[in-house]
ZANU-982521 format. One line per field, with one value per residue: residue number from 1; residue in one letter; x, y, z of N, C-alpha, C in turn. Coordinates in steps of 0.05 Angstrom, whole numbers, always signed. Example, Ala and Ser with C-alpha at 12.3 -4.5 7.8 and 13.67 -1.06 7.14 Angstrom:
<atoms>
nr: 1,2 $
rest: A,S $
n_xx: +264,+257 $
n_yy: -114,-45 $
n_zz: +156,+142 $
ca_xx: +246,+273 $
ca_yy: -90,-21 $
ca_zz: +156,+143 $
c_xx: +264,+258 $
c_yy: -66,+1 $
c_zz: +156,+157 $
</atoms>
This chain:
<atoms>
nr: 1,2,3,4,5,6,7,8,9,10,11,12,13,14,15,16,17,18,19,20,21,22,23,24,25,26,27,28,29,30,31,32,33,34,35,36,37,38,39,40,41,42,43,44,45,46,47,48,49,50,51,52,53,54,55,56,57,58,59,60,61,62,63,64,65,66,67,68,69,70,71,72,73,74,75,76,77,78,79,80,81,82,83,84,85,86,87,88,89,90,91,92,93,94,95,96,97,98,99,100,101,102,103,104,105,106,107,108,109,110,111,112,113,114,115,116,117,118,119,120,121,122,123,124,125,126,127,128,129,130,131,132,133,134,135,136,137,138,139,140,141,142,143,144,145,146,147,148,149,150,151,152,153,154,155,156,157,158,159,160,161,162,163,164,165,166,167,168,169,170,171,172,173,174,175,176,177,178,179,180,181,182,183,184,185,186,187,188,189,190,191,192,193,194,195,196,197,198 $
rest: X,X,X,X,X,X,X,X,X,X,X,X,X,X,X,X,X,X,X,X,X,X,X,X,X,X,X,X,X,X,X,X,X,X,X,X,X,X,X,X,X,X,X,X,X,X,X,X,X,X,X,X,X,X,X,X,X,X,X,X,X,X,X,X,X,X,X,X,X,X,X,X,X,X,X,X,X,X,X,X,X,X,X,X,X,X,X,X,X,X,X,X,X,X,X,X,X,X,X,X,X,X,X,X,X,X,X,X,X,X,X,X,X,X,X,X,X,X,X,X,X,X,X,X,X,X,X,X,X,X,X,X,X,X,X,X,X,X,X,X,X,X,X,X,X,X,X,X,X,X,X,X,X,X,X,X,X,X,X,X,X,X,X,X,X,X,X,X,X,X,X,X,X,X,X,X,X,X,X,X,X,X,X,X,X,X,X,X,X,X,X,X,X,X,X,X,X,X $
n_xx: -726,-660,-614,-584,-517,-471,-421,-358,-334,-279,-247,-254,-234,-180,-154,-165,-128,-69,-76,-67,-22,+15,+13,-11,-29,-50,-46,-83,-152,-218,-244,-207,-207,-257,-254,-209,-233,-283,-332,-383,-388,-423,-430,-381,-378,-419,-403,-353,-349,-312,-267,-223,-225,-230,-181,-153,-174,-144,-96,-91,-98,-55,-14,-27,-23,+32,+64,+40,+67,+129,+125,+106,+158,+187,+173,+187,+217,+234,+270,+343,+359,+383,+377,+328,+318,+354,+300,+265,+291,+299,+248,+219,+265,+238,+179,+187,+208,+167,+131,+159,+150,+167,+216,+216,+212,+163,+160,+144,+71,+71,+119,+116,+68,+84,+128,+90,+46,+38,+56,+25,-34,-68,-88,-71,-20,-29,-30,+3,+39,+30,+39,+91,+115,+96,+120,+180,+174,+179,+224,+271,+263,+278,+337,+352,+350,+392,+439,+440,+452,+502,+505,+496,+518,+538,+559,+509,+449,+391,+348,+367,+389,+345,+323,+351,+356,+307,+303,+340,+308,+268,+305,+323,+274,+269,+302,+300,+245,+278,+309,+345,+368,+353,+406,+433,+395,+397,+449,+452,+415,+457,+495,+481,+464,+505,+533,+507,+528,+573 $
n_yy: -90,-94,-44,-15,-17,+37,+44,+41,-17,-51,-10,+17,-28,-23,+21,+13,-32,+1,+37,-6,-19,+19,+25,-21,-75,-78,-16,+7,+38,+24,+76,+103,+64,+77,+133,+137,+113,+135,+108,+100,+53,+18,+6,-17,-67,-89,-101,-125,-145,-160,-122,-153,-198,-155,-138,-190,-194,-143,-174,-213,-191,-159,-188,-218,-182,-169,-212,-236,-199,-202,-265,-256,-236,-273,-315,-303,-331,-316,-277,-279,-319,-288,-232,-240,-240,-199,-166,-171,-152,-103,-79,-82,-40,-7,-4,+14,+67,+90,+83,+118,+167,+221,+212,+159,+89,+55,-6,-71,-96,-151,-170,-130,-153,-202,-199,-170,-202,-252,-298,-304,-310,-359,-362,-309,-337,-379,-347,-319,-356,-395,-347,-345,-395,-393,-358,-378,-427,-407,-378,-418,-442,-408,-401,-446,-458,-416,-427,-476,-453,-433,-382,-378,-392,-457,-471,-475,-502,-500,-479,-467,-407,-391,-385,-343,-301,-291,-270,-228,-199,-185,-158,-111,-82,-77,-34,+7,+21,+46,+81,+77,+113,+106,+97,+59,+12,-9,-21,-62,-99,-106,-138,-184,-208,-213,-251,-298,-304,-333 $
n_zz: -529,-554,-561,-622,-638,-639,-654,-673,-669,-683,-683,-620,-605,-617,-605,-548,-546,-558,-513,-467,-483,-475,-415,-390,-365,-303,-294,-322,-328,-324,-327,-354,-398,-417,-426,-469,-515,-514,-508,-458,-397,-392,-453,-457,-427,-446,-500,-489,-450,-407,-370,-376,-412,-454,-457,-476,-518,-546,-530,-576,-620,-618,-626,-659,-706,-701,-707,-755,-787,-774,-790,-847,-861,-855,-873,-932,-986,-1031,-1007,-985,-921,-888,-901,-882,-832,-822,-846,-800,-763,-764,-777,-723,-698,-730,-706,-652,-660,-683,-643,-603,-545,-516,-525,-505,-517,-524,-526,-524,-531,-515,-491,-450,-419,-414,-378,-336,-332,-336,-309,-263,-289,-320,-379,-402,-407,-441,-480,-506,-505,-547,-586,-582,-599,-652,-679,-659,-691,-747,-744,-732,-776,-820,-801,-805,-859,-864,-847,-875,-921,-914,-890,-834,-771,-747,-702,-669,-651,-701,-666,-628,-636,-651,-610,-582,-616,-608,-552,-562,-594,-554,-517,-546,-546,-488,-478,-505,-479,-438,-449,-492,-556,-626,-653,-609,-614,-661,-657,-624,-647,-692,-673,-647,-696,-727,-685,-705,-754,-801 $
ca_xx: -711,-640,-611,-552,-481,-465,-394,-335,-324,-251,-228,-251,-208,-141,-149,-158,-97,-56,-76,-61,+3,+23,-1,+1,-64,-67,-46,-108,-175,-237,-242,-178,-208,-273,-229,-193,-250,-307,-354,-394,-383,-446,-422,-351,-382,-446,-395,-326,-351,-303,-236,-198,-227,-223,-149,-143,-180,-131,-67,-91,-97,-29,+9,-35,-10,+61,+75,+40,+86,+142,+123,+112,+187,+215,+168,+193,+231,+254,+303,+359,+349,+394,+358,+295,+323,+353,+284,+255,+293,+292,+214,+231,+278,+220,+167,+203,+209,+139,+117,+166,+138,+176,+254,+224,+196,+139,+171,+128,+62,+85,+144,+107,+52,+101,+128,+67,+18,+35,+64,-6,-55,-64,-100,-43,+9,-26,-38,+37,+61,+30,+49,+112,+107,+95,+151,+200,+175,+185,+260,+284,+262,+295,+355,+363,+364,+419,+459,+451,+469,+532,+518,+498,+539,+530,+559,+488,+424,+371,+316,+370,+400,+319,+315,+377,+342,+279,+312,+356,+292,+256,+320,+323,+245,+267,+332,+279,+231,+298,+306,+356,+359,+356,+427,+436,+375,+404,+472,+441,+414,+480,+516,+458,+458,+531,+531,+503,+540,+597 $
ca_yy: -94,-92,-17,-30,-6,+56,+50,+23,-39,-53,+20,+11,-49,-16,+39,+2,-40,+18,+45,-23,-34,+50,+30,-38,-86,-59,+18,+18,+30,+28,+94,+100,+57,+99,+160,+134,+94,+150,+97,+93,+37,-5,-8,-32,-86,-104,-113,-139,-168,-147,-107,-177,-207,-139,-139,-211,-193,-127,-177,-223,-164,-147,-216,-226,-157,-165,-237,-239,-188,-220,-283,-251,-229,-299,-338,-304,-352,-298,-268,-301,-311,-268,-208,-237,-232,-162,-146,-173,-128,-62,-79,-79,-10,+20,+7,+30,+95,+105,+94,+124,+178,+234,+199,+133,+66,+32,-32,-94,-106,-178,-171,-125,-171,-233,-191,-158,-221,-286,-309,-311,-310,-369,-349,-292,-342,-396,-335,-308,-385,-403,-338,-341,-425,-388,-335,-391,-441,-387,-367,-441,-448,-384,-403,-470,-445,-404,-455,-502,-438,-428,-360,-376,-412,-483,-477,-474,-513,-475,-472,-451,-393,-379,-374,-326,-285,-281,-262,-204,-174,-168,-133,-82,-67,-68,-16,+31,+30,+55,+105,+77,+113,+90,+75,+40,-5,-24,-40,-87,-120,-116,-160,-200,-220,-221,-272,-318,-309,-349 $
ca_zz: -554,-555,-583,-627,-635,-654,-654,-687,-646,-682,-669,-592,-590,-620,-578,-524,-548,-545,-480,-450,-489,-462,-396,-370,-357,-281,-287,-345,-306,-335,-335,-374,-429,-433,-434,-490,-536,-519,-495,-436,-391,-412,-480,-457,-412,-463,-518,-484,-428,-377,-375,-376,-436,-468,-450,-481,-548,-557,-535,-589,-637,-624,-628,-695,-726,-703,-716,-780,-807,-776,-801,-876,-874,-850,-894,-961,-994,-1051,-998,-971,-905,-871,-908,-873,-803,-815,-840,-783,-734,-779,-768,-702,-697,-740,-688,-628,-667,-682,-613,-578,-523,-506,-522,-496,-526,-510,-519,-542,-502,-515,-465,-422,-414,-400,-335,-317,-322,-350,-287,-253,-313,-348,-406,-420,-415,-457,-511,-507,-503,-583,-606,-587,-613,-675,-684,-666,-716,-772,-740,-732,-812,-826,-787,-818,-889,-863,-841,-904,-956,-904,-879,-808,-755,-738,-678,-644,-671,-704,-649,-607,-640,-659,-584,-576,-630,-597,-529,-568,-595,-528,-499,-562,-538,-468,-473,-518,-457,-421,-461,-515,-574,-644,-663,-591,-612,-685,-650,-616,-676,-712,-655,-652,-724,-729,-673,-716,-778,-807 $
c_xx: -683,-624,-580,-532,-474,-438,-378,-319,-295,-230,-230,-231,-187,-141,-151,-129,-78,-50,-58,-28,+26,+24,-2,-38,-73,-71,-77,-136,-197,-246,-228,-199,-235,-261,-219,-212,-272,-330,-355,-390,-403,-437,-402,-358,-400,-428,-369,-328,-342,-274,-213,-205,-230,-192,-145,-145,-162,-101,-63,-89,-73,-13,-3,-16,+16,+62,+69,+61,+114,+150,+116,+144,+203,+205,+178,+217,+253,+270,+316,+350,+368,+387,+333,+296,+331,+322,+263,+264,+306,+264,+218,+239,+249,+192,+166,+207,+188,+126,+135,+152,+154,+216,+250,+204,+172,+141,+140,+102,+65,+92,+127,+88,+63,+112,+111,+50,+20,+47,+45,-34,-41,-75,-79,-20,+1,-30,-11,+41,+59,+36,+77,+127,+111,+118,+172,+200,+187,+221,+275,+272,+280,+330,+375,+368,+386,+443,+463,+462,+494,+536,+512,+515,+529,+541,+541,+462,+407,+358,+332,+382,+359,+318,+329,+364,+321,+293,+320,+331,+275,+279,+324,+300,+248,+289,+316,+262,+259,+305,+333,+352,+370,+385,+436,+419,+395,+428,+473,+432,+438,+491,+490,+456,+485,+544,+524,+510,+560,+620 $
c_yy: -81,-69,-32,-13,+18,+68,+30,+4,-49,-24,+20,-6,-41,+7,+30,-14,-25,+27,+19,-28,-3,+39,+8,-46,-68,-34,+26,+20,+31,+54,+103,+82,+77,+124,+154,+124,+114,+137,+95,+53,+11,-12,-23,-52,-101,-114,-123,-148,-153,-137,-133,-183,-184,-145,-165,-209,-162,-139,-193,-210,-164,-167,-219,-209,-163,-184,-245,-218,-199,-249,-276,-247,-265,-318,-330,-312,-336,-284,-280,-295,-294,-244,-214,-229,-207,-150,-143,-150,-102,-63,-61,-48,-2,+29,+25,+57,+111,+107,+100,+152,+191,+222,+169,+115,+60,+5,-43,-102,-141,-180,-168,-141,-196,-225,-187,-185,-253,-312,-316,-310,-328,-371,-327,-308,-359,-376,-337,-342,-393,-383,-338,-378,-409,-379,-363,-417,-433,-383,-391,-446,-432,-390,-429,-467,-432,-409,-469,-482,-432,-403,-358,-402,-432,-487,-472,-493,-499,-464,-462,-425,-374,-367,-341,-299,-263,-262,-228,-188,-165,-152,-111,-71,-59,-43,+3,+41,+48,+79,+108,+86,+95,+68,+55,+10,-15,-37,-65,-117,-129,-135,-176,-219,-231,-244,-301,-323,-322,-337 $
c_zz: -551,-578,-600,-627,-653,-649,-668,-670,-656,-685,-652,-591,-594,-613,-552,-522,-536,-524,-455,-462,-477,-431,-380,-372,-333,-275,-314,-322,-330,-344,-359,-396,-436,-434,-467,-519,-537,-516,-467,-426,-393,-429,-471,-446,-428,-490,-508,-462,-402,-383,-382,-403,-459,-479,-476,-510,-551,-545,-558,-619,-633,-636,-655,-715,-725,-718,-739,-798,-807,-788,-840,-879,-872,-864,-930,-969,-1024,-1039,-988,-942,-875,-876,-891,-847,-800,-823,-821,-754,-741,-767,-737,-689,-703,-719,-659,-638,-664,-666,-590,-567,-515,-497,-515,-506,-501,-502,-535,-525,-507,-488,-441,-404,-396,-366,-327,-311,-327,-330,-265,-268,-335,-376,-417,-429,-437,-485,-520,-510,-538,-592,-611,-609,-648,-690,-679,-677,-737,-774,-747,-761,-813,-823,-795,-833,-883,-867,-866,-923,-942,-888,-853,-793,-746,-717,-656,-656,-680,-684,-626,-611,-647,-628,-566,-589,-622,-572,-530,-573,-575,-518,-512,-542,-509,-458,-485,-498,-439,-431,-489,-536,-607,-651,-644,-599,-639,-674,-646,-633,-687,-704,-650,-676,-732,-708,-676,-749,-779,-799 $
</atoms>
């Protein structure tokens, strides 16, 4: 008879998140996640299978959390939407704060993911490929309203200034891993946003 679970199977996974989004799919070992979660390696294998499909259910966890909040700021329709994009990359600044590490970001495991694995794993890339599908559905709306009330520039099409967008906020996340601090990272934003104003 099969004993059951005497653990908090969605606190293992966002600690495991973490660790892997600190740490990288391959510098994580198994060890490393029972280190970090406090389970024995039975449990981690009897309930997640294997370190990969762990991995996949705490990148899916992440891209849910982020992009749904991203996607609440760019779907509200009560701010204009150039408030939605600055409050998309305040969001942004604010998490690079809270996980930075001794002066330095963590960055996005998004990004890190896209260098570290999505280039030989296709299951990472086809995750990363709809979330990002997602985020720049939301931007190219966002982006269009812009355009029609006048305050962004039509000298680009939406989906490509959505793309420009997207690009700028992986290099905030990737200049924070470098050890950019805050007001470097908002700069970034400002010429970013102002790049696509009137």
């Amino acid at each position: 008879m099969a004993r059951p679970k005497t653990f908090d199977e969605a606190r293992a996974l966002d600690t495991a998140m973490l660790l892997f989004w600190e740490k990288g799919y391959e510098a994580t070992s198994t060890q490393d996640l029972c280190e970090a979660t406090g389970l024995g390696r039975s449990s981690i294998y009897n309930t997640f299978v294997s370190k990969h499909a762990l991995f996949l259910r705490a990148l899916t966890r992440y891209t849910e959390l982020t992009t749904d909040m991203q996607l609440a700021l760019l779907e509200d329709e009560s701010l204009p939407p150039a408030d939605r994009l600055k409050g998309v990359m305040a969001s942004v600044v604010e998490m690079e704060e809270t996980h930075r590490r001794a002066g330095i970001g963590i960055g996005c495991l998004g990004v890190n993911t896209t260098v570290e694995l999505s280039g030989r794993d296709a299951q990472v890339a086809a995750l990363l490929g709809r979330d990002q599908e997602r985020r720049l559905a939301a931007l190219t709306a966002t982006i269009a309203a812009g355009q029609n009330d006048g305050v962004f520039s039509r000298n680009r099409r939406p989906d490509e200034f959505a793309r420009f967008f997207t690009a700028a906020v992986a290099g905030m996340r990737v200049s924070a891993q470098n050890g950019a601090d805050r007001a470097v990272i908002e700069s970034i934003a400002a010429v970013a946003l102002g790049a696509m104003a009137v």
